[in-house]
C-alpha positions in Angstrom: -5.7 -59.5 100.3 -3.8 -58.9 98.8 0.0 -56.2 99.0 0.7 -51.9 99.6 1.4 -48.1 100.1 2.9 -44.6 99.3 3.8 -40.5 99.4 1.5 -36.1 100.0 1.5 -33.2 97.8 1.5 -29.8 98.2 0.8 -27.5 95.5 3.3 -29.9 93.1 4.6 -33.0 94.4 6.9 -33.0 91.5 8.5 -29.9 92.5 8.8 -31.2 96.0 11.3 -34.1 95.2 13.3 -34.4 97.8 11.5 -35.0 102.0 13.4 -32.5 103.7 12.2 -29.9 101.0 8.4 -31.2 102.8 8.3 -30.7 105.5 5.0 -30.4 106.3 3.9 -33.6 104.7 6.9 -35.5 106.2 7.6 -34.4 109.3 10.7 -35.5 110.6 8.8 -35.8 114.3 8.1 -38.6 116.0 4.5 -39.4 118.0 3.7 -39.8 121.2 2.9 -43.2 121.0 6.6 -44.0 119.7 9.0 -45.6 121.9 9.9 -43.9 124.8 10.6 -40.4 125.9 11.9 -37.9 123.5 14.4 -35.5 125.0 15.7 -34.4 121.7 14.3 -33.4 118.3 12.9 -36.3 116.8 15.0 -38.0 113.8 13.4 -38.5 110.5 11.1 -41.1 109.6 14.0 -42.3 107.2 16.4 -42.5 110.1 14.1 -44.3 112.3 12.9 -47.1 110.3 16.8 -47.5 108.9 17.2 -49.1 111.8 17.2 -53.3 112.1 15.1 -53.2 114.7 12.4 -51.2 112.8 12.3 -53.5 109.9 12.6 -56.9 112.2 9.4 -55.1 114.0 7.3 -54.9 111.1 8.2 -58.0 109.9 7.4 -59.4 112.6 3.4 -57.5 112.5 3.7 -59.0 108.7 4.3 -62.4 110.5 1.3 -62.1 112.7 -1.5 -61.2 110.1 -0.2 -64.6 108.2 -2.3 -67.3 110.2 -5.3 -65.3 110.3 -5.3 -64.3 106.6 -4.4 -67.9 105.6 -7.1 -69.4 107.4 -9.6 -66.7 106.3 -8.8 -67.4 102.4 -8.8 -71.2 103.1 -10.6 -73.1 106.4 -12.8 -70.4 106.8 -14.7 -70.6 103.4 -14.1 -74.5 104.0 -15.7 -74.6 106.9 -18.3 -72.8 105.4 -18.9 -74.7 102.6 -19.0 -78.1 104.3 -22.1 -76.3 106.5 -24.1 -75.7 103.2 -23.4 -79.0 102.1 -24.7 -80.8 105.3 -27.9 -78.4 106.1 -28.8 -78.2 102.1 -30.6 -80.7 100.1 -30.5 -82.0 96.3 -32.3 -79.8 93.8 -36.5 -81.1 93.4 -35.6 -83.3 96.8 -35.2 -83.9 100.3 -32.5 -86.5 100.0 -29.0 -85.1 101.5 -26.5 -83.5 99.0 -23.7 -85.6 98.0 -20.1 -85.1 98.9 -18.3 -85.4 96.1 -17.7 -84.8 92.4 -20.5 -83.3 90.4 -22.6 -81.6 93.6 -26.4 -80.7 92.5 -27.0 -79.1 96.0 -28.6 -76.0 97.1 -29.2 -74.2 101.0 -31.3 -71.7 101.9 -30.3 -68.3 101.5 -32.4 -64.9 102.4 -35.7 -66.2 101.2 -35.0 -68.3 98.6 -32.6 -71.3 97.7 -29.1 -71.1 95.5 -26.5 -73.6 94.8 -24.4 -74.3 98.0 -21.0 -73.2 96.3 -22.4 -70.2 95.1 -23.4 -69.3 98.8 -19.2 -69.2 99.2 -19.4 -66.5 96.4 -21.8 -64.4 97.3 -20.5 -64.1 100.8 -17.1 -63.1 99.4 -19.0 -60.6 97.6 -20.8 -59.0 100.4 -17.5 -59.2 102.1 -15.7 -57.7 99.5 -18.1 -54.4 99.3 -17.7 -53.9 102.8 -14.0 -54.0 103.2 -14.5 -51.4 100.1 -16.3 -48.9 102.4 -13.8 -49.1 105.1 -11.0 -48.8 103.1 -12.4 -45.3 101.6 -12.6 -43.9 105.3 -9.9 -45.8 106.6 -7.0 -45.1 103.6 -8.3 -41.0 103.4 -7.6 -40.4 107.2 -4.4 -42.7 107.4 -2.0 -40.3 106.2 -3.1 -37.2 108.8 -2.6 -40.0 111.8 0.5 -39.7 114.1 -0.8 -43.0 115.6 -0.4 -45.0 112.3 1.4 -47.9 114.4 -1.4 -47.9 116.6 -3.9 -47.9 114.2 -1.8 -51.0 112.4 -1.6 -52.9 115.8 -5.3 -52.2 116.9 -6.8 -53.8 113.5 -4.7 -56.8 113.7 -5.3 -57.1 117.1 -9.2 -57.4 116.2 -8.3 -59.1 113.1 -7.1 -62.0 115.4 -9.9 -61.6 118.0 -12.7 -62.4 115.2 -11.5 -65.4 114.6 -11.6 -66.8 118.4 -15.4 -68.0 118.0 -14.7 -70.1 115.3 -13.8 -73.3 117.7 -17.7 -73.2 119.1 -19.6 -73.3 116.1 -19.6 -77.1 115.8 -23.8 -77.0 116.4 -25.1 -78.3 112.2 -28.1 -75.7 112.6 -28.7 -72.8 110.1 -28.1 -70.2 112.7 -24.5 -71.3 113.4 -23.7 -70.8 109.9 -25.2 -67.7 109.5 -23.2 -66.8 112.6 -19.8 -68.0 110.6 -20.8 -66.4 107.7 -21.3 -62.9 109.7 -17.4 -63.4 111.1 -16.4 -64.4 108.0 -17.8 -61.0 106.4 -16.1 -59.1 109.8 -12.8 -60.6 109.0 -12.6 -59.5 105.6 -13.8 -56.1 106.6 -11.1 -55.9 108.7 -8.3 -56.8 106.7 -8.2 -53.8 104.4 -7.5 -51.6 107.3 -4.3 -53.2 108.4 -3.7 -54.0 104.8 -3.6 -50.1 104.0 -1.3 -49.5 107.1 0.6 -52.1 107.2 2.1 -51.5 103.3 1.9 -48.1 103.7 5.5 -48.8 105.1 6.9 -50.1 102.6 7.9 -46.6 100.9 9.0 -45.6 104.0 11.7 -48.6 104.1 12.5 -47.6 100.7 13.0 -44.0 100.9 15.2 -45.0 104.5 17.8 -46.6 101.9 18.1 -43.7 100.0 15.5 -44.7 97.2 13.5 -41.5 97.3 15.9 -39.4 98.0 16.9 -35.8 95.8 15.2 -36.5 92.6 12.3 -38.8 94.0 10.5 -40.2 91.5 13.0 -39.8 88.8 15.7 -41.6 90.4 13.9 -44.5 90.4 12.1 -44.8 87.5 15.2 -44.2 86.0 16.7 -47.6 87.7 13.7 -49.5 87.2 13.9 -49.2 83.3 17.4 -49.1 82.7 19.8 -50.9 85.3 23.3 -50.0 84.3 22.9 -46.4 84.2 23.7 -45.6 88.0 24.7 -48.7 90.1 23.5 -46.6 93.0 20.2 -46.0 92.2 20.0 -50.4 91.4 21.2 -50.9 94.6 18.3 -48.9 96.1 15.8 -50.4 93.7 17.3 -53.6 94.6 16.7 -53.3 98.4 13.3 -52.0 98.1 12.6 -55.0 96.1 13.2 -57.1 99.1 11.6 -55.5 101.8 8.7 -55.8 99.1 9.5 -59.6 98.9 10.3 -59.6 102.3 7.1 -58.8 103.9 4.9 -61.3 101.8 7.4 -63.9 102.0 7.4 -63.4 106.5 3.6 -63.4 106.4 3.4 -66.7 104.0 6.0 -68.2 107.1 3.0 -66.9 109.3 0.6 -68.6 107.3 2.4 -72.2 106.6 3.0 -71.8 110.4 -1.0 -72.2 110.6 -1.6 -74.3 107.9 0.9 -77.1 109.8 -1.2 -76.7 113.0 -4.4 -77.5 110.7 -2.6 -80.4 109.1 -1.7 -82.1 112.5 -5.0 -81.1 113.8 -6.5 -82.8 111.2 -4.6 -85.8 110.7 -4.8 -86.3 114.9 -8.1 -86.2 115.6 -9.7 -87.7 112.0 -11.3 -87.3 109.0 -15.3 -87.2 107.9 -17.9 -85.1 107.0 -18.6 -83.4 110.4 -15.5 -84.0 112.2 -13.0 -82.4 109.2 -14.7 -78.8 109.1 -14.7 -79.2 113.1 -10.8 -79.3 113.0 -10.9 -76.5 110.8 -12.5 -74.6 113.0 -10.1 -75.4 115.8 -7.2 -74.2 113.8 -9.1 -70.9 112.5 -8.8 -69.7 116.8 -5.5 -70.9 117.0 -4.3 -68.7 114.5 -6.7 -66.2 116.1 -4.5 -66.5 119.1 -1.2 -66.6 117.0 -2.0 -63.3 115.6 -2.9 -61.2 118.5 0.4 -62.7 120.7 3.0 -61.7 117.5 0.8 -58.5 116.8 1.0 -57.3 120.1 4.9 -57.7 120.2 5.8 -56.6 116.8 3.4 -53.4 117.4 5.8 -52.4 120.6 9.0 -52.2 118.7 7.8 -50.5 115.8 8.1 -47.0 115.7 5.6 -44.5 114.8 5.8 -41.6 112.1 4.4 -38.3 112.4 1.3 -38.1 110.1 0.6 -34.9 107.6 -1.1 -32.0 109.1 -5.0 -32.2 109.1 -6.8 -29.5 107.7 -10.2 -28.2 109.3 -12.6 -30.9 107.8 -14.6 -33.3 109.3 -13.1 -36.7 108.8 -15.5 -38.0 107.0 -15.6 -35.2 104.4 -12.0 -35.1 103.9 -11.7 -38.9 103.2 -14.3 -38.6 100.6 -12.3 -35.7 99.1 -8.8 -37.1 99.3 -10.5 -40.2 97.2 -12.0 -37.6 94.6 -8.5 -35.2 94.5 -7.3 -38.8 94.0 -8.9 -39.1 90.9 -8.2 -35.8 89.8 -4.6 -36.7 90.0 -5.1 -39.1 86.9 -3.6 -36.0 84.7 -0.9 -35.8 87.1 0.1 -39.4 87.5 -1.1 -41.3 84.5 1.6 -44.0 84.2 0.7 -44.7 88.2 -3.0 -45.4 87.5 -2.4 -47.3 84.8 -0.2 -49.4 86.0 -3.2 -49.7 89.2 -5.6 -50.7 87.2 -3.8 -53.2 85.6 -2.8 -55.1 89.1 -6.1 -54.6 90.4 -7.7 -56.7 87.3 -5.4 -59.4 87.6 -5.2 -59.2 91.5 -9.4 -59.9 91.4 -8.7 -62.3 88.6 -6.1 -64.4 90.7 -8.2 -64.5 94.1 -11.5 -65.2 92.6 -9.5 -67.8 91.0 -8.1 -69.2 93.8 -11.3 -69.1 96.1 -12.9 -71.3 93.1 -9.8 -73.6 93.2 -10.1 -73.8 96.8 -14.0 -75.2 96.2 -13.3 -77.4 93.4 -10.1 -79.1 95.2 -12.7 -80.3 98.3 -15.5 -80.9 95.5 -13.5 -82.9 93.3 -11.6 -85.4 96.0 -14.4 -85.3 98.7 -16.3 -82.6 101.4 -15.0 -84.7 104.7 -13.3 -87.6 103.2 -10.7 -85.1 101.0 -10.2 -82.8 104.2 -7.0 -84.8 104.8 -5.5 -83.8 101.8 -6.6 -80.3 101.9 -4.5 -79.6 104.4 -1.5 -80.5 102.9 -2.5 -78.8 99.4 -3.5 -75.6 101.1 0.0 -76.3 102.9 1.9 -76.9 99.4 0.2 -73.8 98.2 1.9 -70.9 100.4 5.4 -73.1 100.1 5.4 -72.3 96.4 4.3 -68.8 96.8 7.2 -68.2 99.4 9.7 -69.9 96.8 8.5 -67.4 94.3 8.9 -64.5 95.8 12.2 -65.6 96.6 13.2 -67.0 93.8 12.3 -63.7 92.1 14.1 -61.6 94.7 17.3 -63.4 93.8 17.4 -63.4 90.6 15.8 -60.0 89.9 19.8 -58.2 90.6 21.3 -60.7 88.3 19.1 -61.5 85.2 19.3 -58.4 83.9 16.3 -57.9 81.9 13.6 -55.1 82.0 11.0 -55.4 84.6 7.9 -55.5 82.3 9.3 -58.3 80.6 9.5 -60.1 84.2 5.6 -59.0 84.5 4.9 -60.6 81.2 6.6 -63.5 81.9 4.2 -64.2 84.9 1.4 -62.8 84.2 1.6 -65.4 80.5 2.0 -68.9 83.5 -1.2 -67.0 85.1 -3.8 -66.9 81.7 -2.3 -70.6 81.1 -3.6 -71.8 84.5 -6.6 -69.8 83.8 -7.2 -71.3 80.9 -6.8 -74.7 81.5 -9.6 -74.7 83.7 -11.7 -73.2 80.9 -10.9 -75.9 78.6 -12.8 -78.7 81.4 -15.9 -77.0 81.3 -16.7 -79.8 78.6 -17.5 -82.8 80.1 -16.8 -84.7 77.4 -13.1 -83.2 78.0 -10.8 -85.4 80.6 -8.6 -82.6 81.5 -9.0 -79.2 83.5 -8.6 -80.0 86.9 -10.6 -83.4 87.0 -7.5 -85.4 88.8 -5.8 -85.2 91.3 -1.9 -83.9 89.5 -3.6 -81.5 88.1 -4.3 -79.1 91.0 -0.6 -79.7 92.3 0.8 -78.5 89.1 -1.4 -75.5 88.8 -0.6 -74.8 92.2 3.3 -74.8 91.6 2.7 -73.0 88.3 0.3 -70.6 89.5 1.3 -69.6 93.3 5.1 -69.4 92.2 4.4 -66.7 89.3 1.5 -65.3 91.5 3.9 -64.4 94.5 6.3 -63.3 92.5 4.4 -60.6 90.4 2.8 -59.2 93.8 6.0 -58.0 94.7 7.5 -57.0 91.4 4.1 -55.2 91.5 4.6 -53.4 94.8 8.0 -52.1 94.4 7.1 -50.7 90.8 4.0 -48.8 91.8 5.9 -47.6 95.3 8.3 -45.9 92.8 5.8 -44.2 90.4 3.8 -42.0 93.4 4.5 -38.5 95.0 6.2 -38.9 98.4 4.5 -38.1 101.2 0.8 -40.3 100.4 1.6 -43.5 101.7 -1.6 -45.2 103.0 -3.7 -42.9 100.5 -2.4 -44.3 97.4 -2.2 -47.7 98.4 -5.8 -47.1 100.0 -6.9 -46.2 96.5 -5.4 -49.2 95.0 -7.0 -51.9 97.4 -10.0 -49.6 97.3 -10.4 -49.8 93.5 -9.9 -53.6 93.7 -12.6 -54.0 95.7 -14.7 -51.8 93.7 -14.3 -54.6 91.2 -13.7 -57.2 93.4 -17.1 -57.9 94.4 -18.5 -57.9 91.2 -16.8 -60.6 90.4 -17.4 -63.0 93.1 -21.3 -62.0 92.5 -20.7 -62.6 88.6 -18.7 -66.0 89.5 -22.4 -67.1 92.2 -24.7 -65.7 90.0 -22.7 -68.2 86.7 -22.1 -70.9 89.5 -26.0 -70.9 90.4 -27.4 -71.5 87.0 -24.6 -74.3 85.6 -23.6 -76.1 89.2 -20.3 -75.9 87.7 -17.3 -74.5 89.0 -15.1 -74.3 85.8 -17.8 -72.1 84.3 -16.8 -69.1 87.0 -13.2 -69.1 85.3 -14.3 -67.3 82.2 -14.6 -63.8 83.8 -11.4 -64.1 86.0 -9.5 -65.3 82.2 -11.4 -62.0 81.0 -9.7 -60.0 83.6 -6.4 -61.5 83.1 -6.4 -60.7 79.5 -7.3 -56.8 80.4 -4.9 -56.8 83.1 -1.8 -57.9 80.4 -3.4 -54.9 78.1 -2.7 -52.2 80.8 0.5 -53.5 81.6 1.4 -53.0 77.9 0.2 -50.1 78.0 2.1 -48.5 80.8 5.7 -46.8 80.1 7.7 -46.8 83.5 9.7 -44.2 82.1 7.5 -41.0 82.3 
């Protein structure tokens, strides 16, 4: 996951505009836990992170989380997959599943037996519903914490630690991959929390260039939809947009960075059945390791920010009633929940939709004998995210043209890809990702747009939100996308289960996509 954070209220946030007029809810105070002694009044949370060193720091903790995260939305699930293949058995038989193209197979799970792709699914949707729960606690206490670096650091420090047990489960036994399926389930879980943190500071970086400055929300809104009324406020826009871009394009860098260690692992040591998901297991605690040695470094130079002042409330009560004042704020902030709803139907769309292109890449050229290849097309994949995030970040100042219409734009590529997958479902159809070119130019088509509309989405929403609830509105984003999120994966086992075809799970991400589009129609960035 996904891409995230935001601003506190008082009585009004829209009479609060400015941060020095809250001071309260921003203080301008440093922690503790910052860096070094403080023999002076603290400077603002603007002033600190305006620094070079502040931003080089948290791109840098961006940087770490990319091996992990890549390995756990692409070896990890492999490795997974090429276990239920080898320990499951043809449906009505005992004769071993086969490898590749159309797979009847089913593994035991719980008590019964389902079809070995759709033990993937359900695992991402168990996954999924309990990175939910943490994210509620986690995202409704975040913005109270003076220790919001530490917090940050410590998650991705156990982030990376999960994934160090992955090189020992080699052993083709049942219990070993219910033992990889449990980490796999951890990791997830523990994604959302330094998810929440670690985009809670991207307002932060925006407001330190002067983007939420006197007239907060207004300012911006007001360069967002039209860009030659105040070169000033485009400028701001403009440099928010990149930090945006910035962070996802670092953490990709930390992710291809993994991905080439899998791909010479791979290609070294060989190919087959049991040997490919061994080398992807190998990488998975090598990026383990990559991830706690950059984590630890960026998380020294990055400074901490004095948290909001908790009230007298048990923790666990006040995260459950910052969620439901949350949703009281719909009146309040209509355009912003719009606009949230419609990234978090196409964000579940687009991973579900990746995790079954993921499957139906190693199904369609070969569980073992493909593994070769899916190196380098998981490797291809985060090249063309990178180049379209930055592709987008440089032409964004100089194509001047609204920003919905740059939404539309990619979010049109998206329901193409979607759909193209649809249309194969026939088998009397030769197209749809049945050859090889296929998934290459859905991956350049899809990843490209993808990347690009995760930050165009990041830097719009950072600008429609109250200042001063950073981690609490970005919480509530990944929060809600995980409140749909697992449905879908459970929709996409529970389709996958009955037609032992992965095209059919498409339909419902294409669904989404479609809804998505509607609510970014229907929000006006102007109000």
């Amino acid at each position: 996951m996904t891409e995230l954070a935001m601003p506190i209220p008082t009585s009004d946030p829209d009479k609060t505009p400015t941060v020095a007029g809250n001071k309260q809810d921003s203080s301008p105070e440093m922690s503790s836990d910052d860096m070094g002694p403080i023999s002076s009044p603290s400077p603002k949370p603007e002033a600190v992170l305006s620094t070079k060193r502040a931003l080089l720091a948290w791109l840098l903790l961006c940087f770490s989380t990319g091996p992990t995260g890549s390995m756990l939305s692409t070896y990890v699930p492999a490795s997974i997959q090429s276990m239920a293949n080898i320990l499951g058995h043809q449906r009505g038989s005992h004769r071993k599943c086969k490898t590749r193209g159309a797979i009847d197979c089913v593994v035991k799970f719980g008590s019964g037996e389902i079809d070995y792709n759709s033990y993937v699914l359900y695992l991402q949707a168990i996954a999924r519903a309990c990175e939910g729960i943490l994210t509620i606690l986690f995202s409704g206490v975040a913005d109270y914490s003076n220790y919001r670096k530490t917090l940050m650091l410590v998650s991705i420090i156990l982030f990376g630690s999960l994934a160090l047990p992955f090189a020992g489960l080699t052993h083709r036994s049942y219990h070993v991959l219910v033992a990889s399926s449990v980490l796999y389930c951890f990791l997830t879980t523990i994604q959302s929390a330094y998810g929440v943190m670690e985009s809670s500071y991207i307002p932060l970086f925006m407001r330190s260039t002067g983007l939420f400055g006197s007239g907060g929300r207004t300012r911006i809104q007001s360069a967002v939809q039209s860009r030659k009324r105040d070169p000033a406020q485009t400028r701001s826009l403009i440099r928010g947009a990149r930090v945006s871009v910035l962070g996802l394009v670092v953490g990709n860098v930390g992710s291809i960075v993994a991905l080439l260690i899998g791909l010479i692992i791979t290609h070294v040591r060989g190919q087959g059945a049991l040997n490919g998901y061994r080398n992807f297991l190998l990488a998975i605690t090598i990026a383990g390791c990559l991830t706690i040695v950059f984590g630890a470094i960026g998380g020294f130079f990055i400074p901490s920010v004095k948290g909001k002042t908790r009230p007298p409330t048990n923790l666990l009560f006040l995260s459950a009633r910052r969620f439901v004042s949350l949703l009281k704020s719909i009146r309040k902030y209509p355009e912003a929940f719009k606009l949230c709803i419609g990234w978090i139907l196409w964000n579940t769309a687009y991973s579900n939709f990746n995790s079954v292109m993921a499957l139906l890449f190693r199904e369609t050229l070969g569980l073992g004998s493909g593994d070769k290849e899916y190196t380098v097309w998981t490797f291809t994949a985060l090249i063309f995210a990178c180049c379209g995030s930055i592709s987008w970040m440089f032409a964004f100042p100089y194509i001047k043209i609204n920003i919905k219409t740059w939404a539309y734009t990619f979010l049109t590529i998206n329901l193409l890809c979607l759909l193209w997958g649809c249309i194969g479902i026939s088998k009397h159809v030769t197209i749809g990702y049945k050859h090889r070119p296929e998934f290459y130019i859905e991956q350049f088509l899809f990843l490209s747009t993808s990347s690009a509309l995760r930050s165009l989405n990041r830097v719009l929403y950072a600008s429609m939100l109250p200042v001063g609830r950073e981690a609490q509105f970005f919480g509530l984003e990944i929060t809600l996308d995980l409140a749909t999120g697992w449905i879908n994966p459970l929709v996409q086992g529970t389709i996958q289960n009955r037609t032992h075809n992965l095209r059919f799970p498409m339909i419902p991400n294409l669904l989404l996509m479609l809804l998505a589009l509607c609510f970014y129609i229907w929000t006006n960035v102007e109000k």
